[in-house]
N, C-alpha and C positions, 0 to 999 in steps of 0.2 A: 549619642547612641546610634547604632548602625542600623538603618533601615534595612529590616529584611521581606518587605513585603517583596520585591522583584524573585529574592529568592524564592519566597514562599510560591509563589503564583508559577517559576520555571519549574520546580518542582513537581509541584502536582501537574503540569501539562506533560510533562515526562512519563509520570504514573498513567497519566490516563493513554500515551500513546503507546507504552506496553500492554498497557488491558486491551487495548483496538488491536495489536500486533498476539501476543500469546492470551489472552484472557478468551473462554468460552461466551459464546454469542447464543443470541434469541434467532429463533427462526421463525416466520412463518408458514406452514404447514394449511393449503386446501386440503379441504375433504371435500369440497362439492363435487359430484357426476356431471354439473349439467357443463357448456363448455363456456356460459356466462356467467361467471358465480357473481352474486352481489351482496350486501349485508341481507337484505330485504327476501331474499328466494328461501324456497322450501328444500334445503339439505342439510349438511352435517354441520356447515362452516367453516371455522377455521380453528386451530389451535396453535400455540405457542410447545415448542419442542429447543431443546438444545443443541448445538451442533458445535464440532470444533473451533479451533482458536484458526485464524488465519492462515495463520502460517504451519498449526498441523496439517490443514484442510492441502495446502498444495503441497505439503511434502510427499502426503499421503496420494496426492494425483500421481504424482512423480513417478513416484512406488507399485500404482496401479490399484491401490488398496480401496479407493472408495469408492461408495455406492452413488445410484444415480439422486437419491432422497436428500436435499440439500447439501450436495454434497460439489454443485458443479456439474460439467459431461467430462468425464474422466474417457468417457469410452467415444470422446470424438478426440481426443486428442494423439497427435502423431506418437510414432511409437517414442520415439525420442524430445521431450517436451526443450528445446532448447530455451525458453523465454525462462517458463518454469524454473530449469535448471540453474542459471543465470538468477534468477531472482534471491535460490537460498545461496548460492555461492558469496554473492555480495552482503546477504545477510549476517554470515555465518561468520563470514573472514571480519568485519566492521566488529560484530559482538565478543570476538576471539580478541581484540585489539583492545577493546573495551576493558577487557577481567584478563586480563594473563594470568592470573593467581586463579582462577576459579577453574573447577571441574567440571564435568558432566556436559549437555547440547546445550544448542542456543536456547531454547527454553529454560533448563534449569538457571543460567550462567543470568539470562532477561532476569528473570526471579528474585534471586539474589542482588541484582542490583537494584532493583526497584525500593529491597531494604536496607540498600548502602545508607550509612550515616554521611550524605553530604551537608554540607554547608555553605556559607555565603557566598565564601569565596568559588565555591563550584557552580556560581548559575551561569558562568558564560560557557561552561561544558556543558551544561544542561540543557541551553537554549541551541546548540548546535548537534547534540545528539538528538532532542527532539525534533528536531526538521529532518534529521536522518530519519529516523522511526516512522515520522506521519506520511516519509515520501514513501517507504515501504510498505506503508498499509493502502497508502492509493495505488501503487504499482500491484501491487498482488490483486486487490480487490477486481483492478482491471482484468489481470491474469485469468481470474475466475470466470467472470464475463463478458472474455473472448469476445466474439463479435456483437455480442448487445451494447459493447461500448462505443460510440464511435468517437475515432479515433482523426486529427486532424495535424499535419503536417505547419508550424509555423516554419516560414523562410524568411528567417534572420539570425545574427549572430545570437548568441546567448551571452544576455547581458554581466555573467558572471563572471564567465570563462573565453568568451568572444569565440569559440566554437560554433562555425553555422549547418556541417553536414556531419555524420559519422557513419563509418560503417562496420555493420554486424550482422551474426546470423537470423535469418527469422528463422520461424516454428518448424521450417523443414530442412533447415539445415545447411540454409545456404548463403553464402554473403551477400548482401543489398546494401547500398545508399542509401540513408535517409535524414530527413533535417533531424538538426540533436534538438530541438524544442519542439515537443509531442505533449498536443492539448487532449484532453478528453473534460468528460463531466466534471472529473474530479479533482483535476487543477493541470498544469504545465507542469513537467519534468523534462531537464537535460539528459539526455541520454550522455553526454560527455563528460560531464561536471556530479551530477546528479542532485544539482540545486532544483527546488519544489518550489512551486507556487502554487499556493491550496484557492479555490475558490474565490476566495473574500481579497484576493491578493493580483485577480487577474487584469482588473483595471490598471494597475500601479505598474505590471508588466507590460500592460498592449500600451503605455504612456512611455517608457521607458525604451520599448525598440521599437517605435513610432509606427504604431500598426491600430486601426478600429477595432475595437473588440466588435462582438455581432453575439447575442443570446447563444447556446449551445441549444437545439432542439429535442 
């Protein structure tokens, strides 16, 4: 009898990284006045509100469509969002690639697959479109949080693709140098390859191109 647990468990990691990429999110929402809110103070608190799915949230920056209310700073960003732009492009083109048969945006086209009838034999698609997915949801996520994220430079090959520098536009438009393995919070991405290392994976990476990891602050 065919073990399908491996399938079962690709599967649903697949599903859960299109709910993290198109699925609607919880927000939190201050209402306090004062400029220290705390559980404990005398005001409105806090409430829980909806806000779009990721990847609406920065098409809609793109666009200029959205507000400041959990929405990002749309209204700091340069007229021309290159990072932004760059983000749904690689999106779009990956998910196009994905459904050649299906209609409609990368939303609806995500959708539909998340109800494809795969099977066994698809977990090793699964487990590699997944790491596509999750690396897309840390890169946007960043996108959004522009400079609250900081952002750190590894100088070494990339252990994937042996790529150690690349160069591309930043935010204003212009060609810069930079190493292709860019840490933040929320794991390592190749800018060359666009191999992800999520958090729980960072040690295995700073052991593999022989480097101390050090806590992110």
């Amino acid at each position: 009898m065919t073990n399908d647990v491996p399938f079962k468990d690709a599967h649903l990691r697949f599903d859960n990284a299109i709910h993290d990429l198109i699925g609607m999110r919880w927000t939190v929402v201050h209402r306090c006045d004062g400029t220290n809110h705390r559980p404990d103070c005398q005001c409105a608190g806090t409430t829980k509100a909806w806000q779009p799915s990721l990847y609406t949230q920065i098409r809609e920056e793109l666009e200029g469509l959205s507000g400041p209310a959990g929405k990002g700073k749309a209204e700091s960003r340069p007229p021309l969002w290159v990072d932004g732009a760059d983000w749904l492009t690689i999106v779009d083109r990956a998910v196009e690639r994905w459904t050649p048969n299906t209609e409609g945006g990368t939303v609806a086209r995500l959708d539909e697959l998340s109800r494809h009838g795969f099977g066994p034999d698809d977990t090793s698609w699964l487990e590699k479109a997944t790491k596509s997915v999750v690396s897309w949801v840390a890169a946007g996520n960043t996108l959004l949080e522009g400079e609250e994220v900081r952002r750190f430079d590894v100088v070494a090959p990339c252990p994937q693709c042996g790529v150690q520098t690349v160069r591309r536009k930043d935010s204003g438009g212009d060609w810069v140098r930079q190493t292709a393995l860019q840490l933040t919070i929320h794991g390592c991405t190749c800018q060359a390859c666009g191999t992800w290392w999520d958090h729980e994976h960072l040690n295995f990476l700073a052991e593999v191109i022989g480097c101390e990891r050090k806590e992110l602050a």
